[in-house]
C-alpha positions in Angstrom: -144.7 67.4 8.8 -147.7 66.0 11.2 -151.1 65.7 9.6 -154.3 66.3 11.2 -156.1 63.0 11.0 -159.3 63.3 8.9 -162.5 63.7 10.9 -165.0 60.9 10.2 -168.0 62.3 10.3 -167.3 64.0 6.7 -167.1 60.7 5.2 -169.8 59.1 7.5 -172.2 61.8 5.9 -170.3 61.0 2.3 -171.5 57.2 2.8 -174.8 57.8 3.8 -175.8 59.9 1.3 -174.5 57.9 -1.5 -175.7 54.5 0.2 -179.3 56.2 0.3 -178.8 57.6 -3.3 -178.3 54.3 -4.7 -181.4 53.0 -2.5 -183.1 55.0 -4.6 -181.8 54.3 -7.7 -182.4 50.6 -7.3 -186.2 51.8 -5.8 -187.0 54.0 -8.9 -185.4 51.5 -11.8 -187.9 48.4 -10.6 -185.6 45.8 -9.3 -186.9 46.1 -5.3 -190.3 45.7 -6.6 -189.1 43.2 -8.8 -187.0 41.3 -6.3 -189.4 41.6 -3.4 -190.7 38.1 -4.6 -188.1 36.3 -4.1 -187.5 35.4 -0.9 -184.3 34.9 1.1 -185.3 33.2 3.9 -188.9 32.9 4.3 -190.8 35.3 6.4 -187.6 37.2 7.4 -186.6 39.3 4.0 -186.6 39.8 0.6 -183.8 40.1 -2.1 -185.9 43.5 -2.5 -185.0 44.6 0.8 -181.3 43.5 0.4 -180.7 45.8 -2.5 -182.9 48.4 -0.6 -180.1 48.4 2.2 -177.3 46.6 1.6 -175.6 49.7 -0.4 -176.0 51.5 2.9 -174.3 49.1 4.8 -171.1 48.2 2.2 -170.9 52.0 1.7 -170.8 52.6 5.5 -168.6 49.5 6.3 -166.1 50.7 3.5 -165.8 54.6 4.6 -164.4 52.7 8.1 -161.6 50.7 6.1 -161.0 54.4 4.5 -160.2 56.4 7.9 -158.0 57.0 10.6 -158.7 54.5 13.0 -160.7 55.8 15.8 -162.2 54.8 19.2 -164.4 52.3 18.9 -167.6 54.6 20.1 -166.6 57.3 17.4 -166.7 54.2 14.6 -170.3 53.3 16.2 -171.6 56.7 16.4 -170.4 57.7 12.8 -172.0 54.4 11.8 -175.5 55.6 12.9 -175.3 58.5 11.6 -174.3 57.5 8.1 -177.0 54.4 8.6 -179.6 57.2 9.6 -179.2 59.9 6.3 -179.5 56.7 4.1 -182.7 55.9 5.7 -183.7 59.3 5.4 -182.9 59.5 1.9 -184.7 56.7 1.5 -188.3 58.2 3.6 -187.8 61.5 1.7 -188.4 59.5 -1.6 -191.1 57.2 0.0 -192.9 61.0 1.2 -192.4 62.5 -2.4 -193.9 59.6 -3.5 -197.2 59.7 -1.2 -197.1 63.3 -1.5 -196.7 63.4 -5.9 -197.3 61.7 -8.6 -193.6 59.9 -9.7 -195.2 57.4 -12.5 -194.7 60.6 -14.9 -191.3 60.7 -15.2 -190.5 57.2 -13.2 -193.1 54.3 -14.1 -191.1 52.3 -11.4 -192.8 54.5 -8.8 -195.8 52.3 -8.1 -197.8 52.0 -5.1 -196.4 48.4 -4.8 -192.8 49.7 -4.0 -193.8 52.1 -1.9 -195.5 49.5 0.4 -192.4 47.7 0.4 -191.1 51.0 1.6 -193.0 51.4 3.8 -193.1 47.6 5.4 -196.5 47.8 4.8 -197.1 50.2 7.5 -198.3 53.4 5.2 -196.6 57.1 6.0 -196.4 57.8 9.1 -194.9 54.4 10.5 -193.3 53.5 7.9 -190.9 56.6 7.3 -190.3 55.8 11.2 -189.6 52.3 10.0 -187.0 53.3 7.0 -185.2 55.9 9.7 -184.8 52.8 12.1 -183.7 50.4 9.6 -181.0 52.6 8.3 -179.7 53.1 11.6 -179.7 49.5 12.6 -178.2 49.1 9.3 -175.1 51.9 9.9 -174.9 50.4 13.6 -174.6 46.8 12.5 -172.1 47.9 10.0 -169.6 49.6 12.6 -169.7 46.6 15.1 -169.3 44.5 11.8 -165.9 46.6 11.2 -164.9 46.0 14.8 -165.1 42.2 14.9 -161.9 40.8 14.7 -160.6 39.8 10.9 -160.6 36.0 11.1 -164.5 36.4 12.5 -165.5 39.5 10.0 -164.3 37.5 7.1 -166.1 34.0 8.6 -169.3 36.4 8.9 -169.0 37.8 5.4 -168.7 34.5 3.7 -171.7 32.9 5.6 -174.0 35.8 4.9 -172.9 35.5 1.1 -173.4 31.8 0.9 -176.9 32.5 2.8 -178.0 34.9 0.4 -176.5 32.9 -3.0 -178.5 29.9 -2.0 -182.1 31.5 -1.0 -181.5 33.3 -4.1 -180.9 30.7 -6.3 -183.8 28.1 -4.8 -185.7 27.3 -7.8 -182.6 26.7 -10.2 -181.2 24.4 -7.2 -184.7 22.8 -7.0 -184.8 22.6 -10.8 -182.0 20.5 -10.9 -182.9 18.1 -8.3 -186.0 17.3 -9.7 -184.0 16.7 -13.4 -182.5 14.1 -10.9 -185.5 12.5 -9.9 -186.9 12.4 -13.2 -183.9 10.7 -14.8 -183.6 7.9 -11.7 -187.2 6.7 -12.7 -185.4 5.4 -16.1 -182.0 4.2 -14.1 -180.4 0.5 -15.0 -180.6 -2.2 -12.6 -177.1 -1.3 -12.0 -177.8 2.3 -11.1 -180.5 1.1 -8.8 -178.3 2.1 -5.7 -178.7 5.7 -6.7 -182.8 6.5 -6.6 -182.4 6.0 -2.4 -179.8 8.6 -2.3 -181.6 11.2 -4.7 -184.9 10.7 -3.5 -183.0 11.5 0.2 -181.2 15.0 -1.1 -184.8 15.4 -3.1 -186.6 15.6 0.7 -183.7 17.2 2.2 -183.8 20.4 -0.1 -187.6 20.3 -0.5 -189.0 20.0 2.8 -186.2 20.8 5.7 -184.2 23.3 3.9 -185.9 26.0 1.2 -189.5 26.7 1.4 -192.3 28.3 -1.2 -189.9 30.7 -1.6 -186.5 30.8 -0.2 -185.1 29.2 2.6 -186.7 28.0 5.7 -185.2 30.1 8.5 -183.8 27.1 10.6 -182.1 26.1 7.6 -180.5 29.5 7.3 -179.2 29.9 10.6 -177.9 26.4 10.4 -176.3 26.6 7.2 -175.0 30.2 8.0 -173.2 29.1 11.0 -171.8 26.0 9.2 -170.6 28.2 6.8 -169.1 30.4 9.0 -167.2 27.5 11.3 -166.0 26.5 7.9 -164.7 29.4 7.6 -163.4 30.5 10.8 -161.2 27.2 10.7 -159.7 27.2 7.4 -158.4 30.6 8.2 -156.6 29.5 11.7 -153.3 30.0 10.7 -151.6 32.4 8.5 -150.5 31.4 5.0 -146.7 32.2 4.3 -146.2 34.4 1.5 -144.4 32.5 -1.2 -143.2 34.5 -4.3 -144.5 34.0 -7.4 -141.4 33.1 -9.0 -140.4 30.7 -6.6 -139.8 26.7 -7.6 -142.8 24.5 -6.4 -142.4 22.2 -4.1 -143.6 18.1 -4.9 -146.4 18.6 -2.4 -147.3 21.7 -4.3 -147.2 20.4 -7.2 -149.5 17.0 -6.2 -152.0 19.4 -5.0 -152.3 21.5 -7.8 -152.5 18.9 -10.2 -155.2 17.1 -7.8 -157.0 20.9 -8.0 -156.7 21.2 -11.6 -158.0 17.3 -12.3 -161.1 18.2 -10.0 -161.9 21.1 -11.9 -161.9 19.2 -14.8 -164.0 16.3 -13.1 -166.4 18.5 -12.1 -166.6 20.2 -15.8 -167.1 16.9 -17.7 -169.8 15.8 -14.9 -171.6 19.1 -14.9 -173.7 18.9 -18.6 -175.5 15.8 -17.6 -175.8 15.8 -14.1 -177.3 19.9 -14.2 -178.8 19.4 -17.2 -179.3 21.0 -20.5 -180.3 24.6 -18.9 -177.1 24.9 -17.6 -175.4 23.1 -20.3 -176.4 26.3 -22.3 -175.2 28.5 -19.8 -171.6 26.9 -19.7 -171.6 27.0 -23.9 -172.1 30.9 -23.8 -169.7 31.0 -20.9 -167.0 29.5 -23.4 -168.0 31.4 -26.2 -167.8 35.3 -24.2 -164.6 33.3 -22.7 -163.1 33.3 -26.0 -163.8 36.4 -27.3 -162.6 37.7 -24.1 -158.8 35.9 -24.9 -159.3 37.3 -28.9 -159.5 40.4 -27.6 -156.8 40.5 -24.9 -154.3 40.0 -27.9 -156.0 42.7 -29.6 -156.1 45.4 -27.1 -153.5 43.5 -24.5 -150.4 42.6 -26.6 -151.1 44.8 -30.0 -152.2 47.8 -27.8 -154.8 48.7 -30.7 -158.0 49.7 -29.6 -160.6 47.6 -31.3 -164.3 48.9 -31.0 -165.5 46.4 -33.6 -163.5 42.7 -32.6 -167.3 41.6 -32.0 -168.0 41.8 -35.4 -165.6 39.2 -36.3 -167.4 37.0 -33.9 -170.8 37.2 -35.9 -168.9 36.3 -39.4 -167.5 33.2 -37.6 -170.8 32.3 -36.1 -172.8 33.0 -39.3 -170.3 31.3 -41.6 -170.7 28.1 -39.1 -174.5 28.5 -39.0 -174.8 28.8 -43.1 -172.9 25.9 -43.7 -174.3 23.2 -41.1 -177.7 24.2 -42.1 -179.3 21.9 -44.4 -182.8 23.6 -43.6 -181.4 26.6 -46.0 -181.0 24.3 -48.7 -176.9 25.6 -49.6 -174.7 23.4 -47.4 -174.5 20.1 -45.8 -171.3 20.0 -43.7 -170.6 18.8 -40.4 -169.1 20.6 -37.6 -165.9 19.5 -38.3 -165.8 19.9 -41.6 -167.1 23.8 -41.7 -164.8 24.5 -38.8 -161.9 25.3 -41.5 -164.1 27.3 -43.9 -165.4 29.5 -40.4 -161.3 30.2 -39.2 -160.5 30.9 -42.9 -163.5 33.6 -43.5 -162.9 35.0 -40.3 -158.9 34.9 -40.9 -159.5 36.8 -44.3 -162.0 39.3 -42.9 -159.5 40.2 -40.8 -156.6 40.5 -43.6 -159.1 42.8 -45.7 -159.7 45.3 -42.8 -156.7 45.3 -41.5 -154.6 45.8 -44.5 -156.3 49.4 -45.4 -156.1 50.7 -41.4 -152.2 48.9 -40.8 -150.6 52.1 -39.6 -154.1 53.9 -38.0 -154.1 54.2 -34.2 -155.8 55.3 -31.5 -159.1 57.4 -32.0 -158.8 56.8 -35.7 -158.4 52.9 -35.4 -161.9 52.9 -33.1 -163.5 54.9 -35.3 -162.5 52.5 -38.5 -163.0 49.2 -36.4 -166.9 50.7 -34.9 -167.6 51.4 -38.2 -166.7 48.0 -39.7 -168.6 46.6 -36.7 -171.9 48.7 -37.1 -171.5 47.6 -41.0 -171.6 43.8 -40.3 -174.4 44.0 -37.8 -176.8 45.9 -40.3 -176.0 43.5 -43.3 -176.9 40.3 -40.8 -180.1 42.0 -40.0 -181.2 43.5 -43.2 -183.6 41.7 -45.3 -181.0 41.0 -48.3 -179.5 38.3 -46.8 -182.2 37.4 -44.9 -182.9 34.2 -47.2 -178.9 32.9 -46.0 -178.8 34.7 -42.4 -182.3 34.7 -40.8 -182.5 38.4 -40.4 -183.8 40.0 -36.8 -184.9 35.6 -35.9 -181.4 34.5 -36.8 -180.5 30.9 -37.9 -182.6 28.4 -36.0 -180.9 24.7 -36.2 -180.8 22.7 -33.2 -178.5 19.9 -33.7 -174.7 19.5 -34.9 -173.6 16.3 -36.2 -170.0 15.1 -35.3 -169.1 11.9 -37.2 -165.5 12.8 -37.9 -162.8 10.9 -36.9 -164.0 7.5 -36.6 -167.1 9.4 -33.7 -170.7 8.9 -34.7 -172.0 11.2 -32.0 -175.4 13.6 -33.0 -175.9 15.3 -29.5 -177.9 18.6 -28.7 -176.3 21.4 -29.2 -176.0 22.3 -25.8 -174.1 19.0 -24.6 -171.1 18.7 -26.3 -170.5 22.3 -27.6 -169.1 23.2 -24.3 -166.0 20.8 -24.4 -165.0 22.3 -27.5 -165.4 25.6 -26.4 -163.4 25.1 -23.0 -161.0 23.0 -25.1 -159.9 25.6 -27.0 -159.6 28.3 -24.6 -157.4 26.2 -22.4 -155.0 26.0 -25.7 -155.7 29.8 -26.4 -154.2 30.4 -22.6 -151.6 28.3 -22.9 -150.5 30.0 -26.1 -150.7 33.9 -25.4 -149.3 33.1 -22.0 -145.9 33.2 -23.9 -146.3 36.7 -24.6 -146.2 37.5 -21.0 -143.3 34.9 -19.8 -141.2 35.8 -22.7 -139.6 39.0 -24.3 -140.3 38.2 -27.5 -143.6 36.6 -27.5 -143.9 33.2 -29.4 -140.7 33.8 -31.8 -138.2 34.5 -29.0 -136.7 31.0 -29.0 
């Protein structure tokens, strides 16, 4: 049976429409006018202005992946068109805005964003402006489609990186001046180092980012030095190797060369990025976790558990309680209140589980919420405030590991990670047998 091939202008309209819509939505929530300080590249544009038009342009680029393939001047002419209602979308709500009073229902509707609407050039310019930048934007997203794949994907990763870097300027900064900071107090051994930092320290502060962003030589440098990267690694086609198939003893060098760089790079990264992101990598491990306690709650077991959090906070509070000597109860170090945390956890488990064994589906989420909503209002009501903290929580700032023959008292934040990614790793390794056995664990 021969089927009519679906007309692109439907789903051109489709594209702009939704592209503009959620222009708007990012417009009307705050984060344009919250992002417009922060600068990509310097002078050029804004992270504000990114998530003003980039859903017009993914939205548009993705309706071409979704159609027949057509003639290239029907992709660039559809491409306008979708680029030009998402610009209008976006002038109808800059014209409503002029025209009434939005603060009522939106307080995002300020007369901030809608000079960042209107590029600064008030109403009657700057809906021409919006009209024009959404058409560039639905034009540059159909020749984007017709560039060849090896130089669409070297594009897409150099504009990403581009971004990702202005974007994150003042973390990058932050960290290089932690660097220059700690070099002051270097060894005489170490002395070989302060030359080197004090180098990448002018490098990234004067030639490459700016007040605010990245200078815009430095972009178009580092975005076509991404994008050679790029374009050369993918110069030949990878063979498709089944998953099942036997490694080969190259294969297996390099992954074991991959795997030990990873870990190089995760036993380096506490004290060389400092405690900031030391923090970041502990809460990292800790949603890690709770993401592998869950998959063998709602993976394997199939039982849809609304309240697994909750088990979470009786580990962490039973850990907190009893390595606080502040409260006055408990004196324990990490290692030795690590047992009593796993058992109360273990038993809370047991006593909730017992009573709802044979409940499924709705019922069990229903059971599980409430058990959850019940443990969150006990750790925040005033009864056990005295043990718990209430709404402040527990503030301690130091665990003290001197098990094992270790005297180590270290931040919280330095050493918390290794134990966190530590166990994961072992969780993986474990509940991986479920999936590459029949019978789980007991199958042998």
């Amino acid at each position: 049976m021969h089927t009519k091939p679906q007309s692109p202008w439907k789903p051109a309209l489709q594209a702009g429409l939704i592209g503009g819509a959620v222009g708007v939505y990012f417009c009307l929530v705050g984060m344009v006018e919250a992002f417009s300080q922060r600068a990509i590249v310097s002078g050029w544009f804004t992270m504000g202005q990114v998530l003003l038009l980039a859903p017009i342009f993914l939205l548009t680029y993705s309706m071409f992946r979704r159609i027949t393939p057509r003639p290239a001047t029907i992709i660039v002419l559809s491409g306008l068109l979708s680029g030009i209602l998402g610009g209008a979308l976006l002038a109808l709500l800059l014209l409503i805005g002029e025209t009434i009073n939005l603060r009522v229902m939106f307080a995002n509707a300020s007369p901030e964003l809608y000079e960042i609407l209107s590029f600064g050039l008030g109403i009657p310019g700057g809906l021409f402006a919006l009209l024009l930048a959404g058409l560039v934007i639905g034009g540059l997203a159909a020749g984007f489609f017709l560039l060849p794949h090896r130089l669409r994907s070297a594009v897409l990763m150099a504009i990403v990186l581009v971004i990702l870097i202005g974007l994150l300027r003042d973390l990058i900064m932050t960290v290089i001046n932690q660097w220059v900071s700690k070099a002051k107090t270097f060894p005489t051994w170490a002395e070989w180092a302060k030359p080197i930092i004090q180098f990448i320290y002018i490098l990234f502060n004067k030639q490459i980012f700016a007040a605010s962003g990245l200078r815009p030589v430095s972009a178009i440098v580092l975005f076509l030095m991404f994008g050679v990267i790029k374009y050369w690694r993918a110069r030949e086609a990878k063979p498709f190797v089944p998953s099942r198939a036997p490694l080969t003893r190259q294969q297996k060098t390099k992954r074991i060369l991959t795997f030990g760089g990873i870990g190089l790079i995760f036993i380096l990264a506490p004290p060389v990025l400092g405690i900031f992101f030391a923090e970041i990598l502990d809460n990292v491990g800790l949603f890690i976790l709770m993401g592998l306690g869950l998959n063998i709650v709602v993976g394997f077991a199939g039982l849809l558990d609304l309240g697994y959090v909750a088990f979470y906070a009786i580990g962490a509070y039973t850990m907190g309680v009893l390595t606080s000597p502040e409260l006055g109860f408990f004196h324990l170090t990490f290692w030795q209140a690590l047992p009593f945390a796993l058992l109360t956890t273990f038993l809370a488990g047991v006593i909730l589980g017992l009573p709802v064994l044979r409940m499924r589906g709705d019922y069990l989420a229903i059971v599980t919420l409430g058990f959850g909503e019940i443990v969150r209002i006990l750790a925040l009501s005033d009864w056990l405030r005295t043990w718990l903290g209430g709404t402040q929580g527990m503030m301690f700032g130091n665990l003290v590991w001197n098990q094992f023959g270790f005297a180590f008292n270290w931040p919280l934040g330095s050493a918390l990670g290794f134990i966190l990614f530590g166990i994961a790793v072992v969780i993986l390794a474990l509940t991986s047998r479920f999936g590459s056995t029949e019978g789980g664990f007991l199958s042998e």
